[in-house]
C-alpha positions in Angstrom: 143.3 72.0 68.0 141.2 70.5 71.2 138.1 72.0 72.0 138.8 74.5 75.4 136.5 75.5 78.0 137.4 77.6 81.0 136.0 77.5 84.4 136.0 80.5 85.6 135.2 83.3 88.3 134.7 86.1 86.5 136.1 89.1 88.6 138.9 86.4 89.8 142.4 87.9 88.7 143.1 84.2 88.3 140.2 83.9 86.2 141.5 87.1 84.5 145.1 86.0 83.6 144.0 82.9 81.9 141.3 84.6 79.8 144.1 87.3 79.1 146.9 84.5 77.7 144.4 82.6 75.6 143.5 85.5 73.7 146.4 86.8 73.6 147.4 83.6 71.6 144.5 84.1 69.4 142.6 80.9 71.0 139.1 80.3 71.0 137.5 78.8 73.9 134.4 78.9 76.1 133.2 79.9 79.0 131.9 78.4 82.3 131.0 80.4 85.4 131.6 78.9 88.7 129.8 79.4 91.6 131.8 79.5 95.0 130.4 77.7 97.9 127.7 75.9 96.1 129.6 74.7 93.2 132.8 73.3 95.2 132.0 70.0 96.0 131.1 69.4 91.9 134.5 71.1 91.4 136.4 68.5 93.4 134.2 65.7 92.3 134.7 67.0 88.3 138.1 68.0 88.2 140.1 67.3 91.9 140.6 70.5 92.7 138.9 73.2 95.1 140.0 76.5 93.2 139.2 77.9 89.6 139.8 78.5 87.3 140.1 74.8 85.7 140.8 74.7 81.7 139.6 71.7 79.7 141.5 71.5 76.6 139.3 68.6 75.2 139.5 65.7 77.9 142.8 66.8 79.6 142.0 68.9 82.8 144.5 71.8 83.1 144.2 73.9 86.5 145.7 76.1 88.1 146.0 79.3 86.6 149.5 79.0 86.4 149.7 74.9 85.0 146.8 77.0 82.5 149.3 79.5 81.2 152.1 76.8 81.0 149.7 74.4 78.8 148.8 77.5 76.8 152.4 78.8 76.1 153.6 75.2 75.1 150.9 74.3 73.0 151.0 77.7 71.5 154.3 79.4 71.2 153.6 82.0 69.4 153.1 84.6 69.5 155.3 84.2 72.5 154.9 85.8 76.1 158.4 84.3 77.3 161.3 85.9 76.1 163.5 83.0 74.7 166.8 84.3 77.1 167.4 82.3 79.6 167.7 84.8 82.5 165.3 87.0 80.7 162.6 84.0 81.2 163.9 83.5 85.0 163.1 87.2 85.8 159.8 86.6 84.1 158.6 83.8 86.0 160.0 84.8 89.1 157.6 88.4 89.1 154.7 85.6 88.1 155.6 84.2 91.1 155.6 87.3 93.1 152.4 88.2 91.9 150.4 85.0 92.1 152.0 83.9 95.2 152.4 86.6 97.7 150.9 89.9 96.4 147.3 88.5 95.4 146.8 86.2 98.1 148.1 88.3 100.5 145.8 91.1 99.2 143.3 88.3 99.5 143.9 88.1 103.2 143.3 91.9 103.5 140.0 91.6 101.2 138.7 88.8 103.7 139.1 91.3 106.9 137.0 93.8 104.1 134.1 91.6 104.3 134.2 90.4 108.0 134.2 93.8 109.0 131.1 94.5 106.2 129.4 91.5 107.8 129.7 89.6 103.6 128.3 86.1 104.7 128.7 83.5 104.1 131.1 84.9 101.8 133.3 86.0 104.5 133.9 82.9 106.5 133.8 80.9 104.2 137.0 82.5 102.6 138.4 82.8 105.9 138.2 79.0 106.6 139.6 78.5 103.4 142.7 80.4 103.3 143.4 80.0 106.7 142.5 83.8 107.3 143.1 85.1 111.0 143.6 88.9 112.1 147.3 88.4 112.8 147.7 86.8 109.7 146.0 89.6 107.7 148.1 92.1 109.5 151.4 90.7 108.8 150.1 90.1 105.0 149.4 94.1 105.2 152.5 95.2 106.5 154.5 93.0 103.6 151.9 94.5 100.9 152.3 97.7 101.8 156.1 97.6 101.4 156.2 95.6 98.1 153.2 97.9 96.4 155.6 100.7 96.8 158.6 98.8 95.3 156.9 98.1 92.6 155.5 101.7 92.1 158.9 103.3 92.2 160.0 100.6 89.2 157.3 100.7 86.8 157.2 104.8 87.1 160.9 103.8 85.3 159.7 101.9 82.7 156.5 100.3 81.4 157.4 96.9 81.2 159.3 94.8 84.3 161.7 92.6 82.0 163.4 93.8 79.0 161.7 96.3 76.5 158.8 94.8 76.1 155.5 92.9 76.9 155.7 89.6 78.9 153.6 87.2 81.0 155.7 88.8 83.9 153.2 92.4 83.0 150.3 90.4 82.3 150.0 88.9 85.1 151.1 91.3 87.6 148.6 93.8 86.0 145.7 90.7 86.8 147.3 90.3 90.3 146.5 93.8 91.5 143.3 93.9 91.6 142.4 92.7 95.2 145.0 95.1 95.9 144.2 98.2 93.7 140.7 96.7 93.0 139.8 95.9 89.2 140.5 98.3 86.0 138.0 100.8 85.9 134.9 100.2 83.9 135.6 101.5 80.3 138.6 98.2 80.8 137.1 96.2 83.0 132.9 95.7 83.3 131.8 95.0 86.4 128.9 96.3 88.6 129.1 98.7 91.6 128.4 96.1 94.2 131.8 93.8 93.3 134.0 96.5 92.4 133.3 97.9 96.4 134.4 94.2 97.6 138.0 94.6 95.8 140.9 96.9 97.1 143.0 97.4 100.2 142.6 100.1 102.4 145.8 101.8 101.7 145.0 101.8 97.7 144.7 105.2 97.6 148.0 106.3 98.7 149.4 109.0 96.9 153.0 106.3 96.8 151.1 103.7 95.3 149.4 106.0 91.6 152.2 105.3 89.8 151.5 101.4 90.0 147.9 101.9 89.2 148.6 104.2 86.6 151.0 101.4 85.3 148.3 98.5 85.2 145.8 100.6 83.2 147.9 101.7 80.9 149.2 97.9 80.3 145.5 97.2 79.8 144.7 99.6 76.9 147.7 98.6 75.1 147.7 95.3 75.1 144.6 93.5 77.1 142.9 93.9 73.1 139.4 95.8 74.3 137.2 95.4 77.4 137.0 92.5 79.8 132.9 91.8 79.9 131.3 88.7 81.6 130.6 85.6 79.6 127.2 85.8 78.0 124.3 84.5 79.9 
């Protein structure tokens, strides 16, 4: 079995859904924080690309999150997080898709208005520059976020799991994705300090529509996330 190491981000729901899969495949592997801004231009030089996180699995360099997830479930089938049905594994990717795609980086968008408007520097423009951020942008990525949080809140108040009856990449990584929209799992799930958690969430999290959905992802996390999410150690 090769030797892994992530690169990681800690509160990064990317970060998150590739620490989730690993363990959920009962794989050992270390940890490596990455530091934005000051740690990009090693990032590129290192691995040739400008996002975590990065997996090593001994001299092969996996990254993204989702070539990460891939590499996991084919070097590790079991126990499996895609259904083998055809269709049933369509449906599963295309909600990873949905998540990693359009709901976190569109939540992203939101979160970088967050911090201009909190005056977070460099933080701020540097994420701006970075995903292209502009106010007309953000406000289009709002009006499409709003619309598909409640969609999704209506369906998983139906049923706890989005494909089939039961627990798939497609509700692991969903329940990573939301939280730059709901911010993170609260702490008893999820550790992290005051300061962070206040960065994460859109403004309209707290609509009444939308507790279903966050009922949904902290529920998914006691029953299957396997204890609570804590930083690497120092």
């Amino acid at each position: 079995m090769p030797r892994l190491v992530l690169l990681e981000l800690y509160p990064s729901p990317f970060s998150e859904r590739v620490r989730w899969v690993l363990e959920a495949k009962g794989l050992s592997y270390a940890r490596r924080a990455y530091q934005p801004i000051a740690g990009e231009d090693e990032l590129v030089r290192t691995t040739g690309y400008r996002t975590v996180p990065v997996l090593f699995a001994d001299d092969t360099v996996v990254g993204d999150s989702n070539a990460a997830v891939e590499w996991a479930e084919d070097a590790h089938p079991s126990p499996a997080l895609l259904p083998a049905d055809p269709r049933a594994r369509l449906q599963v990717r295309t909600f990873e898709a949905l998540a990693t795609e359009m709901l976190a980086p569109y939540a992203r968008l939101v979160m970088i208005g967050h911090f201009k408007a909190m005056r977070i520097q460099p933080l701020a423009d540097h994420f701006a520059q970075k995903y292209c951020w502009t106010e007309a942008i953000q406000a289009r990525a709002d009006e499409t976020l709003r619309a598909t949080a409640r969609d999704l809140a209506a369906t998983l108040a139906q049923s706890p799991y989005l494909v089939g009856g039961g627990f798939t990449r497609a509700d692991l990584t969903l329940a990573c994705m939301l939280t730059p929209l709901l911010g993170p799992p609260p702490d008893e799930l999820f550790e992290l300090d005051a300061g962070y958690r206040s960065m994460f969430g859109a403004p309209f999290a707290s609509d009444a529509s939308l507790a279903p959905l966050r009922t949904w992802r902290d529920d998914t996390y006691r029953r299957h996330r396997g204890g609570r999410v804590v930083p690497a150690a120092a």
